[in-house]
N, C-alpha and C positions, 0 to 999 in steps of 0.2 A: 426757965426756958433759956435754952441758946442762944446767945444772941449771934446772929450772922451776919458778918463785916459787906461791907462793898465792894467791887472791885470798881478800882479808879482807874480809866485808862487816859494817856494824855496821846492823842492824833496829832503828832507834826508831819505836816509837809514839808518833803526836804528843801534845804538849800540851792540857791544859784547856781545852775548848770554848765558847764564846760561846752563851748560850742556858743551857734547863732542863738539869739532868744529870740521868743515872741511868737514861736513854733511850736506845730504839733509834736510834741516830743512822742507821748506815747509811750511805746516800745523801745525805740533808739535807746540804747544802754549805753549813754553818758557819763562821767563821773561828775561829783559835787566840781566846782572854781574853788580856787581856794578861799575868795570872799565868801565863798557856799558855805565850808568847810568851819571857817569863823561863826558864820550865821547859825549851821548846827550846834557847833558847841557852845556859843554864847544861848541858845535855848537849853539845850543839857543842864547846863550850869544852874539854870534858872527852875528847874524840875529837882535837881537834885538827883539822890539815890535812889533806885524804885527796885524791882524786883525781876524786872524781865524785860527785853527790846526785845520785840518784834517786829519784824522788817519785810520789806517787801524784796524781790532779789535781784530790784534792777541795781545797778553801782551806786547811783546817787542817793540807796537809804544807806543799800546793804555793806556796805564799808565805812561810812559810820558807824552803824550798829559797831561793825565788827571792831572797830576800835576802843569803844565800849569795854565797861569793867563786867558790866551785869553779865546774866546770861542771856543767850542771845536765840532766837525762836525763827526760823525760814518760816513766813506765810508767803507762797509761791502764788495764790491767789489771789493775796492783795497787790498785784503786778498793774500797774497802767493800760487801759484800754489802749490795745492795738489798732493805729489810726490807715496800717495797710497802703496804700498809694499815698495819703497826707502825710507820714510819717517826715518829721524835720523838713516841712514846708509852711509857710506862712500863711494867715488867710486870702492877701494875696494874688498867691500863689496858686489857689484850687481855683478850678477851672468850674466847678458846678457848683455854686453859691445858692441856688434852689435847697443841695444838701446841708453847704453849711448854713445856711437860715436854721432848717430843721434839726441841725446840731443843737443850735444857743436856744430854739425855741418848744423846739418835740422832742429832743432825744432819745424819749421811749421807743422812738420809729428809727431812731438814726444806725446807719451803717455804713464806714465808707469803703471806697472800690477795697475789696481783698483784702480788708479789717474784719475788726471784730463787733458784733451787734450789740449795739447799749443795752438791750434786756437781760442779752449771756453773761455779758460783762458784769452789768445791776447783780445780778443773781449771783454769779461766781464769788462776787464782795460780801455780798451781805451773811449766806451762806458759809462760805470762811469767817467771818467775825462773830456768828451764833456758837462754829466748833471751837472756836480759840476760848471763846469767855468760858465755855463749858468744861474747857481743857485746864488741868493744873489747881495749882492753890492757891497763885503770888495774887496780891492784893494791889497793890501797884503796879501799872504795866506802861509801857513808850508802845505803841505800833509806830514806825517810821512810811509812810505813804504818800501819794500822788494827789492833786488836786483833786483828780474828778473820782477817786477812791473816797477820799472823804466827805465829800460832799455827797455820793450815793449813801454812805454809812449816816450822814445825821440826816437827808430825805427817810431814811426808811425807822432811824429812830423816832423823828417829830413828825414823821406821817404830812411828810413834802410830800402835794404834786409834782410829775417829774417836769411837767412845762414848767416851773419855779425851782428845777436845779442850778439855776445860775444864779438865781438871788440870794446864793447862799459864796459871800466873799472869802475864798482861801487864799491867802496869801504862801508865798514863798515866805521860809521858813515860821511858817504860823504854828499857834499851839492852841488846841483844841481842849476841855474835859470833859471826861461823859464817866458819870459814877453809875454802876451798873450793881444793884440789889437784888440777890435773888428773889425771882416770883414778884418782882415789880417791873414797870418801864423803866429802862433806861432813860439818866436824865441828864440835861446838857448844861455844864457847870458856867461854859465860858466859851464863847468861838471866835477865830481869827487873833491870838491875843500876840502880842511881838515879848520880845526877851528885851528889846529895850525899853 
């Protein structure tokens, strides 16, 4: 019998962002600080060679990726939920805190003014990461992605409630594994881990 490898994917969230912190980034297409830029590579470093970056296309993965040896994979789906009127404002900053309650606490219901819906968003993620695993042959892979990208991605592989999307800690430049065996669950190696 054959035997059939894994595929290992390692989920970092990028680095330190250029601009205010502590904001709804979102959408905003920022680049990496260059303490960001350190942060990326000192995780790189720490993964070693793999087979393929895939990246989300906002600046702060996808010009890392692009700096990258490997080859390099556009998933335009694993993009940042678009925060619409919150976009690069603080919490603050909103004006209907009723909504942002329902952000940290229901998300599945959440939508802000002329954003995008956390259900479209949920789906558009998980969706895009069913075709990529299916897609190709490399056996080690980097996705580069957003906080609330990853944390949709291990809710729907550990079968999280979405009201316990936030008890799941992403760190800036964090490093996630999830070994993925065909005709099995996906299984989660290690979350939030740092490169130092």
């Amino acid at each position: 019998m054959e035997m059939i490898e894994a595929i290992t994917v390692d989920l970092i969230r990028h680095g330190e962002v250029s601009g205010r912190k502590h904001v709804a980034r979102g959408s905003t297409d920022r680049p990496l600080s260059d303490e960001g830029w350190q942060q990326m590579q000192a995780v790189k470093d720490a993964i070693g060679q793999v087979d393929q970056i895939a990246t989300s296309p906002l600046k702060r993965c996808r010009l890392f990726a692009e700096s990258c040896d490997e080859p390099m994979f556009l998933l335009p789906a694993m993009q940042e939920i678009d925060f619409g009127d919150w976009e690069d404002k603080s919490a603050d900053e909103i004006d209907d805190q009723a909504l942002l309650h329902c952000f940290f606490n229901k998300p599945i219901h959440f939508q802000a003014p002329n954003g995008e819906a956390f259900d479209v968003f949920s789906q558009r993620v998980v969706e895009a990461w069913q075709t990529w695993l299916d897609t190709g042959t490399e056996q080690h892979r980097i996705l580069l992605a957003h906080g609330c990208v990853i944390r949709v991605l291990l809710a729907h592989i550990l079968a999280i409630p979405h009201e316990n999307f936030w008890s799941l800690v992403i760190d800036t430049a964090s490093w996630t594994r999830v070994s993925c065996l065909q005709g099995e669950k996906p299984r989660v190696m290690f979350i939030n881990r740092s490169a130092g």
